[in-house]
C-alpha positions as CSV (number, residue, x, y, z in Angstrom):
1,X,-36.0,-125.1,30.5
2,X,-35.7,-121.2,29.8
3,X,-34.3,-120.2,26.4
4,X,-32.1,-117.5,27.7
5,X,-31.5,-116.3,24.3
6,X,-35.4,-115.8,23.6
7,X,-36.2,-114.3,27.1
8,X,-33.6,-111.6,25.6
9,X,-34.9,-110.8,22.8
10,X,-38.4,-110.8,24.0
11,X,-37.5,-108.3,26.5
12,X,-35.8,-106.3,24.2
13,X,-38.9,-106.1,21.8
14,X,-40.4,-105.1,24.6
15,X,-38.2,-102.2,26.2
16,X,-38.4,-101.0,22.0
17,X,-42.1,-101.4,22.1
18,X,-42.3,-99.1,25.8
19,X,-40.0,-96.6,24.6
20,X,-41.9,-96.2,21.1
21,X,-44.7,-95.6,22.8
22,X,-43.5,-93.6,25.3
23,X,-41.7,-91.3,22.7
24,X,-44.9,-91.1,21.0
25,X,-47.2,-90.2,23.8
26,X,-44.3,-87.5,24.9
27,X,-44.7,-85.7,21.3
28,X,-48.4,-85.8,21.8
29,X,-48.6,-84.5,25.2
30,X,-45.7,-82.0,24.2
31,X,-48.4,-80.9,21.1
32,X,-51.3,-80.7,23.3
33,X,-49.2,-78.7,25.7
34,X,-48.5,-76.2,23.9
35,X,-52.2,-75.3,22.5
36,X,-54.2,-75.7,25.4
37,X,-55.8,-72.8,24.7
38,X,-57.1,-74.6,20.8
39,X,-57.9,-77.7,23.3
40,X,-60.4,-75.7,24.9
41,X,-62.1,-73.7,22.1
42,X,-62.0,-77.4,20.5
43,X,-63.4,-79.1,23.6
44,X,-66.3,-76.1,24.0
45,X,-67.3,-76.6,20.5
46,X,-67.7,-80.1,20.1
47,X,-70.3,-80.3,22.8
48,X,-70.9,-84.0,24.3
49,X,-68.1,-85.4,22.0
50,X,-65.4,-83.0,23.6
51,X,-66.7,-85.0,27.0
52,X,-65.5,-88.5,24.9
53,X,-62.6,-87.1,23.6
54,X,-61.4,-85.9,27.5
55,X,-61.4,-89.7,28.3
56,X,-58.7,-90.2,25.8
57,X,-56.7,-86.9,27.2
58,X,-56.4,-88.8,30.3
59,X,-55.4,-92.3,28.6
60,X,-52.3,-89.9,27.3
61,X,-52.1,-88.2,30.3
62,X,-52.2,-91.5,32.6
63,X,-49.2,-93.3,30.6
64,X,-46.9,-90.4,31.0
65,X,-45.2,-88.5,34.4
66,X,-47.4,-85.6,33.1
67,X,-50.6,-85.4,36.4
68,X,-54.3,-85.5,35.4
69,X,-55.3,-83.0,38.1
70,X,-55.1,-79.6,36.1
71,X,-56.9,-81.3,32.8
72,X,-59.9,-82.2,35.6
73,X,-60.2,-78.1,37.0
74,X,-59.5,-77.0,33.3
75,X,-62.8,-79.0,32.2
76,X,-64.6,-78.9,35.1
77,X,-64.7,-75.2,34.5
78,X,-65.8,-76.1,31.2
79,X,-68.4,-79.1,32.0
80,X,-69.0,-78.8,35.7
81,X,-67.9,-81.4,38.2
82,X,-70.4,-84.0,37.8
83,X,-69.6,-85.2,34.6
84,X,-66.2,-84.2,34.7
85,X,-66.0,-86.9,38.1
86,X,-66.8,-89.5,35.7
87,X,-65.1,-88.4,32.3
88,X,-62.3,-88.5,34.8
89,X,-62.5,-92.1,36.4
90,X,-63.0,-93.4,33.1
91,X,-60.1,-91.8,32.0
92,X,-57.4,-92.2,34.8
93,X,-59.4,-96.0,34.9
94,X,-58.3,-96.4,31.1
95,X,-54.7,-95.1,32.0
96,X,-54.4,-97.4,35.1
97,X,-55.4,-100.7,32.8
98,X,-52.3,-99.2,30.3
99,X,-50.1,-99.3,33.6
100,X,-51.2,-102.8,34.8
101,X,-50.7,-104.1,31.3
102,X,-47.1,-102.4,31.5
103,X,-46.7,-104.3,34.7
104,X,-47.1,-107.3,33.3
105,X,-45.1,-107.2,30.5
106,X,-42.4,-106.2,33.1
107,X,-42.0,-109.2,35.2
108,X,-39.1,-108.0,37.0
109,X,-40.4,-107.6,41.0
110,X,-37.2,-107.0,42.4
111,X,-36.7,-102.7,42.5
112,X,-40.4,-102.7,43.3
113,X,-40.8,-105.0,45.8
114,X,-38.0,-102.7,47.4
115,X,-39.9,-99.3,46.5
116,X,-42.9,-101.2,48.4
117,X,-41.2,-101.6,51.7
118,X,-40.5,-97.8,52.0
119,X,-44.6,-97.4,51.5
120,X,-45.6,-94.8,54.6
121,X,-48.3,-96.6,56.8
122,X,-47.1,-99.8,57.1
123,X,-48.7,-100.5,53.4
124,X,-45.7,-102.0,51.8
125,X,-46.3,-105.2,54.9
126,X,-49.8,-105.5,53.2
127,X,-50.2,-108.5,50.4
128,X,-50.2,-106.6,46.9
129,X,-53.7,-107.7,46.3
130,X,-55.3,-106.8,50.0
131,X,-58.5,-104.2,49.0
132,X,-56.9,-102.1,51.6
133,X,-53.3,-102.1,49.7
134,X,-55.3,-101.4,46.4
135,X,-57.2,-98.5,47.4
136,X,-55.5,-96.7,50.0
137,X,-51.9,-96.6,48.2
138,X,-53.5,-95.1,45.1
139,X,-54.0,-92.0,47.1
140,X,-50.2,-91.5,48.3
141,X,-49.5,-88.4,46.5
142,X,-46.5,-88.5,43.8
143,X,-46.3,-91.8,42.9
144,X,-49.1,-93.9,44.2
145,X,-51.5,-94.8,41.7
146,X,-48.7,-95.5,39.0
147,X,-46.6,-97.3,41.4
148,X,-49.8,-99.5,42.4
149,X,-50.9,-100.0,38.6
150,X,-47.1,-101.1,37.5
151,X,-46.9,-103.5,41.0
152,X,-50.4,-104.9,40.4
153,X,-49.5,-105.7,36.9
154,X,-46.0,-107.3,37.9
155,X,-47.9,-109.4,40.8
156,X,-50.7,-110.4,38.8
157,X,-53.2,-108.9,41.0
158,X,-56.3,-110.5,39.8
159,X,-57.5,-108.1,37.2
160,X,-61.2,-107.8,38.1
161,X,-60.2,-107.0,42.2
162,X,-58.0,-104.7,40.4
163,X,-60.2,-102.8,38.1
164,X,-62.7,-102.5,41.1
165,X,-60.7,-100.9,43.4
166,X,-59.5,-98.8,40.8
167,X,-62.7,-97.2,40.0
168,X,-63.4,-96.5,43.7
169,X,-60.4,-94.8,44.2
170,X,-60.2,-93.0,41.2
171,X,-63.7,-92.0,41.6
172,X,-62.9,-90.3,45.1
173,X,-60.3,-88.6,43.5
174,X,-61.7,-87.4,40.7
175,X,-64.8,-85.7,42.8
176,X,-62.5,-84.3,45.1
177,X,-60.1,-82.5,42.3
178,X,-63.5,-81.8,40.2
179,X,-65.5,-80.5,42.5
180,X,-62.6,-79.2,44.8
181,X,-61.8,-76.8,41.7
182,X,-64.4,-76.1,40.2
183,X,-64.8,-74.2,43.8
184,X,-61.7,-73.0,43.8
185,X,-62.2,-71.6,40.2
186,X,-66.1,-69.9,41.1
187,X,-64.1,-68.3,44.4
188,X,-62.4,-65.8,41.4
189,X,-64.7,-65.2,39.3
């Protein structure tokens, strides 16, 4: 039998917990923000470390609204796009395991099994744990990979099939932002 009066309270630990957190990484993100320019006379300084400390930038990065795409040009410029492409699927990785952990703290399925159905492509009639589902949906641009870290978490999608397909599609996407403007960049210069 469910204590009703525990499930409450845990899930208002929780919601305290998330919003902590997310209050938190807003301040730093609103920090970082506004010195980008000491971010990257700190980052071109440090050398190898800066490429260690980027990883983290994305863990902020991922667990926010805020994208990862103009952190990936901005050191890109800075690194070049090959190590950049795996600074950045380490990083957005990193981020997405944050997300899937969210998920399954949430363990509510209801508004995103709805969000799902509207999936363009048919993708919200796939199972939530299909390789196709996993990898494809990341790339639907706005809300795609958070959506399919949250959902993942909140289905249970087996973590390793999860982490998997997360690296592949984050590693395609990083390349193609990191090398796509680091181009972009070398076109002005």
């Amino acid at each position: 039998m469910i204590d009703l009066k525990k499930a409450k309270i845990d899930r208002t630990k929780l919601a305290v917990v998330l919003i902590t957190v997310l209050v938190i990484i807003l301040i730093v993100i609103l920090i970082l923000s506004r010195n980008m320019d000491g971010i990257r006379e700190f980052l071109l300084r440090s050398g190898q470390i800066g490429l260690v400390i980027s990883v983290g930038l994305y863990g902020l990065l991922g667990a926010s609204p805020i994208p990862s795409e103009p952190l990936t040009v901005l050191l890109s410029a800075l690194y070049g796009p090959f190590y950049i492409t795996i600074v950045a699927t380490l990083g957005n990785l990193l981020s997405a395991l944050v997300e899937y952990y969210i998920g399954r703290k949430i363990g509510d399925v209801s508004d995103f099994q709805k969000r799902r159905q509207k999936l363009p492509f048919g993708l919200g009639k796939i199972p939530a744990d299909s390789v196709v589902f996993l990898i494809v949906a990341r790339f639907l641009p706005g809300y795609g990979a958070k959506f399919i870290s949250i959902f993942s978490g909140i289905c249970h999608v087996r973590l390793w099939r999860y982490t998997w397909t997360t690296v592949l599609s984050t590693l395609i996407g990083a390349a193609i932002v990191a090398y796509g403007g680091f181009g972009i960049l070398n076109l002005f210069k």
